[in-house]
Structures are given as structure tokens and as C-alpha cells.
C-alpha positions as CSV (number, residue, x, y, z in Angstrom):
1,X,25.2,54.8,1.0
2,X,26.7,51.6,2.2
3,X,23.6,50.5,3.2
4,X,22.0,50.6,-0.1
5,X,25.1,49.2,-1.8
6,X,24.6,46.7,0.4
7,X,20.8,45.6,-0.2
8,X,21.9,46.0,-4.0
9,X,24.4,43.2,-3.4
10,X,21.5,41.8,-1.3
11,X,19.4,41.7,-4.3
12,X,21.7,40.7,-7.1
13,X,22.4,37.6,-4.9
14,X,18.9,36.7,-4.5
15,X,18.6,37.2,-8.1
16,X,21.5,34.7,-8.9
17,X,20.4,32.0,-7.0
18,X,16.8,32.2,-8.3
19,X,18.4,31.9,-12.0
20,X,21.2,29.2,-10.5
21,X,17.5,27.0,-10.2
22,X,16.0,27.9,-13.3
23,X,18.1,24.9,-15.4
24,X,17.1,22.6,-13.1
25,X,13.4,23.6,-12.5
26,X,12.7,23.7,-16.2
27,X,14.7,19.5,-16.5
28,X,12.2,18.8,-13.8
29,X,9.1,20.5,-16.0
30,X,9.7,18.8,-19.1
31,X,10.2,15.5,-17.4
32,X,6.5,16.6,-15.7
33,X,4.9,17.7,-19.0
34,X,5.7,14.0,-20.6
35,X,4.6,12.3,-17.8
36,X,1.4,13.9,-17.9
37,X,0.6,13.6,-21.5
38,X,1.3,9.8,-20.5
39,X,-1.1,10.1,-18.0
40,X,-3.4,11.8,-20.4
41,X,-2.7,8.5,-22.8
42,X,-4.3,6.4,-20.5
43,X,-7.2,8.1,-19.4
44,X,-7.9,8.5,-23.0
45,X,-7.4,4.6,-23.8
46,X,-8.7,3.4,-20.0
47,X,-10.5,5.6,-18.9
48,X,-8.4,6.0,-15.3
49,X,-4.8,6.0,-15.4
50,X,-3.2,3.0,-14.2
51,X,0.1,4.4,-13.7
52,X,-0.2,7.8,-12.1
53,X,2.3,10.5,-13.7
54,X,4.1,10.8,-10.6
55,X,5.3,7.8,-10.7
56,X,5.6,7.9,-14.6
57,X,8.1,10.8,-13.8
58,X,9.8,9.4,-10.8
59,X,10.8,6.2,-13.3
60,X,11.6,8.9,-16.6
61,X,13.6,10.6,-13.6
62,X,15.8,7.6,-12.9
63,X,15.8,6.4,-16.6
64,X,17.2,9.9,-17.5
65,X,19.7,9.8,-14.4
66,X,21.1,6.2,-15.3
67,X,21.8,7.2,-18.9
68,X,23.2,10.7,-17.8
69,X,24.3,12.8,-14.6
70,X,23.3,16.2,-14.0
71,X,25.9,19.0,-13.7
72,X,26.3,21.4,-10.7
73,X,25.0,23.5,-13.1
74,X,21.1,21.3,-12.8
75,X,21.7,20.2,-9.6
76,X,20.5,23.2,-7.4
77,X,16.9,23.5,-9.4
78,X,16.9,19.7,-9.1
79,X,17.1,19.8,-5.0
80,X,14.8,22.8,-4.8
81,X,11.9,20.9,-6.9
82,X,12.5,18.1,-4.4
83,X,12.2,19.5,-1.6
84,X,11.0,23.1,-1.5
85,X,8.4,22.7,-4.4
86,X,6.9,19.4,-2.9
87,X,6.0,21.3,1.1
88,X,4.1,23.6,-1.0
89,X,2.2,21.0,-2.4
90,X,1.9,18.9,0.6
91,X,0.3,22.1,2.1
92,X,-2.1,22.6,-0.7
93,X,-3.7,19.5,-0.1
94,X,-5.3,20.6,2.8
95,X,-8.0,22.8,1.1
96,X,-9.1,19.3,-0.9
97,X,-10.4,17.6,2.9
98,X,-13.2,18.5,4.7
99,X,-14.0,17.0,8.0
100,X,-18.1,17.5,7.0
101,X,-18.3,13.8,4.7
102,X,-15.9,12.3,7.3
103,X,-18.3,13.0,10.6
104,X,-21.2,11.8,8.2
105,X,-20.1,8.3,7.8
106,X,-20.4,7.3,10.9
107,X,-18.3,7.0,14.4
108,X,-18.3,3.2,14.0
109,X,-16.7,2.8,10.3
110,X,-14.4,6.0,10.8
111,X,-12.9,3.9,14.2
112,X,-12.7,0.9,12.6
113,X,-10.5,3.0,9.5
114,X,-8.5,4.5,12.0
115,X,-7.9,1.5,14.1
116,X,-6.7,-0.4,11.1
117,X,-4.8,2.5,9.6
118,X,-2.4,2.5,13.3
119,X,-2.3,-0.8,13.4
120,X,-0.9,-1.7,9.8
121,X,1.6,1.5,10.8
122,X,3.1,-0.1,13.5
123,X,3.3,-3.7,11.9
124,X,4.5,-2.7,8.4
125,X,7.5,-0.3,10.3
126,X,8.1,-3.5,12.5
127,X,8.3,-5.6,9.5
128,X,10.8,-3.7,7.5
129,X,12.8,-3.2,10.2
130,X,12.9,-6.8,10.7
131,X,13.8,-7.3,7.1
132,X,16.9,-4.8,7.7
133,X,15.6,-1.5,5.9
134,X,16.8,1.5,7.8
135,X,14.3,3.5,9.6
136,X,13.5,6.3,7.5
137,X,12.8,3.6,4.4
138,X,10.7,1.9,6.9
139,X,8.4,4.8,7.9
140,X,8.0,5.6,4.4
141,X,6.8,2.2,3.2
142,X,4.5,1.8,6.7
143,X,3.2,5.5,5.5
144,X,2.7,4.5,2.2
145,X,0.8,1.2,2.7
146,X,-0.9,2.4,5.5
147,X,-2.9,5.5,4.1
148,X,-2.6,6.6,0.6
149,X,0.3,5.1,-1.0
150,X,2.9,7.5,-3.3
151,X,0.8,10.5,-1.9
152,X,1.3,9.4,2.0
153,X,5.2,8.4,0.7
154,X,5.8,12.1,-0.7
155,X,4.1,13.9,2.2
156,X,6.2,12.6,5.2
157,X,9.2,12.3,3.0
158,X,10.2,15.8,3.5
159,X,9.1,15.4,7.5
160,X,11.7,13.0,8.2
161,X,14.6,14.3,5.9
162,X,14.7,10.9,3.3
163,X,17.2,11.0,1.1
164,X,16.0,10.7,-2.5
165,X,17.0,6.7,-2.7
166,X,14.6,5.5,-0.3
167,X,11.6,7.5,-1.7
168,X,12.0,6.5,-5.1
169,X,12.5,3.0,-3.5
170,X,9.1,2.9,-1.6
171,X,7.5,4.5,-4.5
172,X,8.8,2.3,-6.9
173,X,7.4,-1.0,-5.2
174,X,4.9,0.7,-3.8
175,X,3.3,1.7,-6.7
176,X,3.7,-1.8,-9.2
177,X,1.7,-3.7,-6.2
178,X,-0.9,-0.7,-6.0
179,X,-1.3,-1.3,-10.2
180,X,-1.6,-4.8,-9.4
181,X,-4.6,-4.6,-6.7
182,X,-6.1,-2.3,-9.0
183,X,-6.3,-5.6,-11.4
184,X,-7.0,-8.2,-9.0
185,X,-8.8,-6.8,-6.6
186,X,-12.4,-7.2,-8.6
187,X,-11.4,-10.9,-8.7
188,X,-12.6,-11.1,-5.0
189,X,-16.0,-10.0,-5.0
190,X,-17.3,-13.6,-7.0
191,X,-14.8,-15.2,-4.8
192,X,-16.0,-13.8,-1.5
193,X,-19.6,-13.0,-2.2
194,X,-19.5,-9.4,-1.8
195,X,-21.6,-7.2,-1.3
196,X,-21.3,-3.3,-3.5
197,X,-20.7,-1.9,0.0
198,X,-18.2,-4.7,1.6
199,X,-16.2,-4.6,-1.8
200,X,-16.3,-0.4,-1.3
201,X,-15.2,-0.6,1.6
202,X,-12.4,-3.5,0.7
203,X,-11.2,-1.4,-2.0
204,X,-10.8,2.3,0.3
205,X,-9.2,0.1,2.6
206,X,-6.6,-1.7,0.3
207,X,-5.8,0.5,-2.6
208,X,-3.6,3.2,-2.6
209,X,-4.6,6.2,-4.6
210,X,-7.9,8.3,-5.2
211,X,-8.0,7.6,-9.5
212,X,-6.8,3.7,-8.2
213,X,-10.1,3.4,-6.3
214,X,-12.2,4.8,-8.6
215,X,-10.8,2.4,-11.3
216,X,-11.1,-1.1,-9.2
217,X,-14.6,0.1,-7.9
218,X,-16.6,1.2,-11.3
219,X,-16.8,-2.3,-12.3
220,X,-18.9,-3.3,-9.1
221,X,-21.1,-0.2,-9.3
222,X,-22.2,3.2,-8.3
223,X,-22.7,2.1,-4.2
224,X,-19.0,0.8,-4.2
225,X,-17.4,3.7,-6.1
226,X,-19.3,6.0,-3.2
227,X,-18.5,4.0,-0.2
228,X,-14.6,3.4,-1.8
229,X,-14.2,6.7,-2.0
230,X,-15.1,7.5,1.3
231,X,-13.1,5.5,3.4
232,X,-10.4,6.4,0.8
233,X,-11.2,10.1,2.5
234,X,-10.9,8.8,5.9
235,X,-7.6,7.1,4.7
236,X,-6.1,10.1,3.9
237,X,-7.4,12.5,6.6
238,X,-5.4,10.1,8.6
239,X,-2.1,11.5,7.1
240,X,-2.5,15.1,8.9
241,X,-2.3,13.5,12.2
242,X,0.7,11.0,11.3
243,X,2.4,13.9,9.8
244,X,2.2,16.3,12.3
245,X,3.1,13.5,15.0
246,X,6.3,12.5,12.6
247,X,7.3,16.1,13.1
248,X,6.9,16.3,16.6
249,X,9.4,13.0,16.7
250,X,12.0,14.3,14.5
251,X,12.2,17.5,16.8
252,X,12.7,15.5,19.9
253,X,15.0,13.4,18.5
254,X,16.9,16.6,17.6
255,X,16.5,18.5,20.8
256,X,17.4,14.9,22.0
257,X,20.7,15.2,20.2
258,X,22.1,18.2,21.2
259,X,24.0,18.8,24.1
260,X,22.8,19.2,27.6
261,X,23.4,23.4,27.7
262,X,21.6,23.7,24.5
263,X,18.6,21.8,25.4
264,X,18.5,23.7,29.1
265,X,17.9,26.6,26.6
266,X,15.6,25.5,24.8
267,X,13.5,23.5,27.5
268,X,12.2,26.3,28.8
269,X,9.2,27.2,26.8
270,X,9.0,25.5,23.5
271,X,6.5,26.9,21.1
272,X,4.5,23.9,18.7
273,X,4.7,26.4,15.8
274,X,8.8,25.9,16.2
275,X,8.2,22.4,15.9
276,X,5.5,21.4,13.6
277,X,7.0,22.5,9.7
278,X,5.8,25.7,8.5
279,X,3.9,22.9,5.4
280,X,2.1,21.0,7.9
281,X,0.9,24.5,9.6
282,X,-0.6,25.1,6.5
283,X,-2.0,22.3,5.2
284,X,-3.9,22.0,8.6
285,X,-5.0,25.7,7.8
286,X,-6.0,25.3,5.1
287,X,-8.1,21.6,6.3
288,X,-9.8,23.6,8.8
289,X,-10.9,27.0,6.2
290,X,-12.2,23.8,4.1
291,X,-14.3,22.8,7.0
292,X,-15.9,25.7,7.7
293,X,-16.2,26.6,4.0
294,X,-14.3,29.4,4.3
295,X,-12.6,28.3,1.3
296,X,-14.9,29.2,-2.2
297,X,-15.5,26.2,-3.6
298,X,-14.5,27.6,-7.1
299,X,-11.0,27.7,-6.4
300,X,-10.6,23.7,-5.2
301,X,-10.3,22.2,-8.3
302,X,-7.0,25.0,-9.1
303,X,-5.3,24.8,-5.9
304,X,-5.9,20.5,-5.8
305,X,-5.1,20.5,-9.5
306,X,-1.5,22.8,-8.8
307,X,-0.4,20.8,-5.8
308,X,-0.9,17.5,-8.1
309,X,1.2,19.3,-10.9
310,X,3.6,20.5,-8.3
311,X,3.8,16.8,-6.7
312,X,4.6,15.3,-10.0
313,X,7.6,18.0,-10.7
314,X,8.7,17.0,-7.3
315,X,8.6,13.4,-8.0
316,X,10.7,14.5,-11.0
317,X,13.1,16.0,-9.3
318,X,13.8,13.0,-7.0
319,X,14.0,10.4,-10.2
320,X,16.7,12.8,-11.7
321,X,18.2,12.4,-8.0
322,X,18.5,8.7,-7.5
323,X,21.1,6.4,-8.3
324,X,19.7,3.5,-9.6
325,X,22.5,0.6,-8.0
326,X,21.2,1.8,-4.8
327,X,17.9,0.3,-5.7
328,X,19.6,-2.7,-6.5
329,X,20.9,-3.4,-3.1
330,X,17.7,-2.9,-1.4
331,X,14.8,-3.8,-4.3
332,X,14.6,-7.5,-2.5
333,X,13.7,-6.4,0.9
334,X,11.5,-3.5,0.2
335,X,9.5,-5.7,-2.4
336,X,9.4,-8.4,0.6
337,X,8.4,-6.2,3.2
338,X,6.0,-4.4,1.0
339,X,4.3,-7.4,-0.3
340,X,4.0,-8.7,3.5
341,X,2.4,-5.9,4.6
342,X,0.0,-5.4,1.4
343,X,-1.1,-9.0,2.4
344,X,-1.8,-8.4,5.9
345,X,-3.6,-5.2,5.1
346,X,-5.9,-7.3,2.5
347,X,-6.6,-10.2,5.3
348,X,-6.9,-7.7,7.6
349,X,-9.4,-5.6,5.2
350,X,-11.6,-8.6,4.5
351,X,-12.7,-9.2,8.0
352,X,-13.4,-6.0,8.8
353,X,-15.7,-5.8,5.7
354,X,-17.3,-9.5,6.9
355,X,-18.3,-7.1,9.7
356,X,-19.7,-4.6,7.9
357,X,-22.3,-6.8,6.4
């Protein structure tokens, strides 16, 4: 008899938190429902959306925050669309790659990709730390720059633990520059004398999100949209590996951290499925069931569609999060370091295409 009173009480406080999140869940929904039909605005008027929702509802987010503060009563559905709600989406997106399109390009390109991709890692995470931005700020604007911009920002986010200031901080800058190489970057081709598949691969190389690509490569033709989207692929294939090697860090760091008894305990035989986070399991899963199209090809488009939705609430969530005067303190040195590095990865970019001629 105590036992069952006991997994009642169990139950009634598993039922009281999950309505404790519903307030907040539902902010974070509405604020995702607006910035979709926004979204929707533009694609309508554009064709492509300029301004992706997710940032559309990381900047409502913040404009709602700065004019009023959540209660404790919002606050728990807040931090569980922020964190909980965006792993599940981060692990969704592993059904969208396959490895098939990415062995067909070609060892030479995919090196070259990956080559650049490390390198721009290590000199954008240099850079900001030069500049004075802490370290978690600086992995997320290397990460960001590097691979697939808000997408790369909101996937190692959770990885490495940053606080909702610095991701709404890289995404922020991050994502005005990405608008603006979706404008400018069609600009170069007269400029340069480039060819449909140098200017492709220009544009996988420099601009940040999938819908982004598509947008600065239509102009220049069918060849460039193709070979854009491509290395845009590779790009973000090259986020499993970073993520998964982020993790490992921020569990050595931790076992680092501990004291000497507890990490003779736990030296012994340390299992990768206790370090790696339970998201990044899955979204390799679910990479490799894509592969081997073990994944029906009918149910892509809902599951990459839901983690998109999902992302956006997320992004929601972390907007209703920030404090704006934070931003303030560090707006100049993130827009310096993320201009520096956007300008290295375009010089960088333009002779590798000369290469690829």
C-alpha cells in the first residue's frame, strides 16, 4: 500500500511539472507561429526568405523580453524549449544527411571543404579570443562561420553548456552578415569572372544556411544552385564530427575537474556512450539509417520539417531568455571578430574556387 501511494505521489509530481512548462511552452509557440508566418511573408514576396524565422524569433524573443520579464510562472517552459526541445531537434537532423551525394562529389573537393572548414575553426576561435570574447562565445561564432551558420550555432550550443546571452549574440551578428552575403555575393561573379561552378562552389563555401544558398545561387543558374548546394552538404556533414568531438572535450574537461579519487573511479573503463550526449548518439543514428536507406524516404520531409519547427521554438525560447544590455557590452567585438573571420573565409573561398577551374 505504501508503495502505490508512493508511485501516485510519483505521478502527480510528474504531472505538475509537465503543466509547470506548459505557460512557457505555449509563449515560446506563439512567438514561433509569428515568426513563421513572417517567414511565410517573404517567400511569398521573394521567393526565399532572407531572414530565416529562427532568427525572426530569436529577435521577437528579445524584443518581448526587453519590454517585459517572464515570471517564475514562464520561466521553467522557457528553459525546457531551450534546451530540452532543441537536442531533439539537433538529433532529428541526422535523418536529412546521407553520406551517398557526399562520396559522389569527389575525394578531391570533399578534402579541400574539409580542409577549409578546420582551418577557419581554429582561426576564427583564435580570433575571438584575441578580441577578448570568452571561450564558449568563441566556439560558437568559429562553429557558426565555419559550417552552417545559426544551424551549426544552435547545434553545439547545448554541447558546450552556453548560456542564452552568447547564442543569441553569435546568432544575432551572425545572421545580419549571412543576409548581407546573400546580397552581395552575386556581385563577384562579373567582378571575378566566374564560372556557374566556381561561383557554386564560392557560395557553399561562404554562406551560411541551406534557403541562403539557394537564394544567392538562382541568379547564376541551375549548375551553381547544384554545385552550392553540395558543398553546402559537405559543410554541414562536417558538424557531426565537430560536435561529437566538442562533447568529448567538455567531458575531459569535466573528469579533468574533479578530484583525483573521483577520476581514479572513473578512469577505469570509460564507456563513449557516457560521454558523447544521448542527441548526438542519435542524430549519428539516425545519419547512418539515412545512409543505408533504412530510413523511408516518405517520412524526411516530416521529421526535417519538425526539427526546423522545433529549432525555431528553441530559438524562441532563448530570445525570451536574453537580456539585451548584455549584448550591448559585447555587440562590438563579436561584430569585429565575425566580420574578420567572414572575410578570411571569402579570401580564403576565392582561391580555392581559382583552383577548381
Amino acid at each position: 500500500m505504501p508503495q502505490q501511494e508512493q508511485d501516485q505521489g510519483q505521478k502527480q509530481g510528474a504531472l505538475k511539472r509537465i503543466f509547470l512548462l506548459i505557460p512557457g511552452i505555449l509563449l515560446c509557440g506563439v512567438v514561433t507561429v509569428i515568426s513563421l508566418g513572417v517567414q511565410a511573408i517573404e517567400e511569398r514576396v521573394f521567393d526565399h526568405p532572407y531572414i530565416e524565422a529562427l532568427v525572426v524569433a530569436i529577435l521577437l524573443g528579445m524584443a518581448v523580453r526587453t519590454a517585459w520579464e517572464p515570471s517564475e510562472r514562464w520561466r521553467s517552459g522557457i528553459a525546457f524549449s531551450a534546451k530540452q526541445l532543441l537536442e531533439v531537434a539537433v538529433m532529428l537532423l541526422g535523418a536529412s544527411i546521407s553520406f551517398a551525394a557526399i562520396v559522389a562529389s569527389g575525394g578531391l573537393l570533399i578534402g579541400a571543404i574539409a580542409v577549409t572548414v578546420v582551418i577557419m575553426l581554429a582561426v576564427t576561435y583564435g580570433l575571438s579570443r584575441i578580441l577578448g570574447l570568452k571561450t564558449k562565445l568563441a566556439i560558437l561564432i568559429a562553429c557558426g562561420n565555419s559550417i552552417c551558420g545559426n544551424s551549426a550555432i544552435a547545434a553545439v550550443a547545448p554541447v558546450i553548456e552556453a548560456d542564452g546571452d552568447d547564442i543569441a549574440s553569435s546568432i544575432s551578428f551572425t545572421a545580419i552578415l549571412g543576409v548581407l552575403m546573400v546580397l552581395g555575393l552575386p556581385l563577384l561573379i562579373p567582378l571575378l569572372k566566374l564560372t556557374a561552378t566556381q561561383y557554386g562552389i564560392l557560395a557553399g563555401l561562404t554562406v551560411y544556411a541551406v534557403p541562403q544558398v539557394l537564394a544567392a545561387t538562382v541568379p547564376a543558374g541551375i549548375v551553381s544552385t547544384q554545385i552550392g548546394t553540395l558543398v553546402k552538404l559537405v559543410r554541414v556533414l562536417m558538424l557531426g564530427p565537430i560536435v561529437v568531438g566538442l562533447s568529448l572535450f567538455v567531458a575531459r574537461r569535466r573528469k579533468a575537474a574533479g578530484t583525483a579519487k573521483e577520476v581514479a573511479a572513473k578512469t577505469t573503463s570509460i564507456s563513449p556512450f557516457k560521454l558523447v550526449p544521448w542527441f548526438i548518439i542519435g542524430f549519428l543514428v539516425l545519419a547512418a539509417l539515412r545512409s543505408f536507406q533504412l530510413v523511408p524516404d516518405i517520412a524526411i520531409a516530416p521529421v526535417t520539417k519538425t526539427a526546423a519547427i522545433l529549432t525555431v521554438v528553441s530559438m524562441a525560447a532563448l530570445g525570451l531568455g536574453v537580456d539585451v544590455r548584455v549584448l550591448s557590452t559585447v555587440g562590438g567585438r563579436v561584430t569585429a571578430a565575425v566580420t574578420l573571420s567572414l572575410m578570411l573565409l571569402l579570401g580564403l573561398s576565392i582561391g580555392l574556387v581559382h583552383f577548381f577551374k
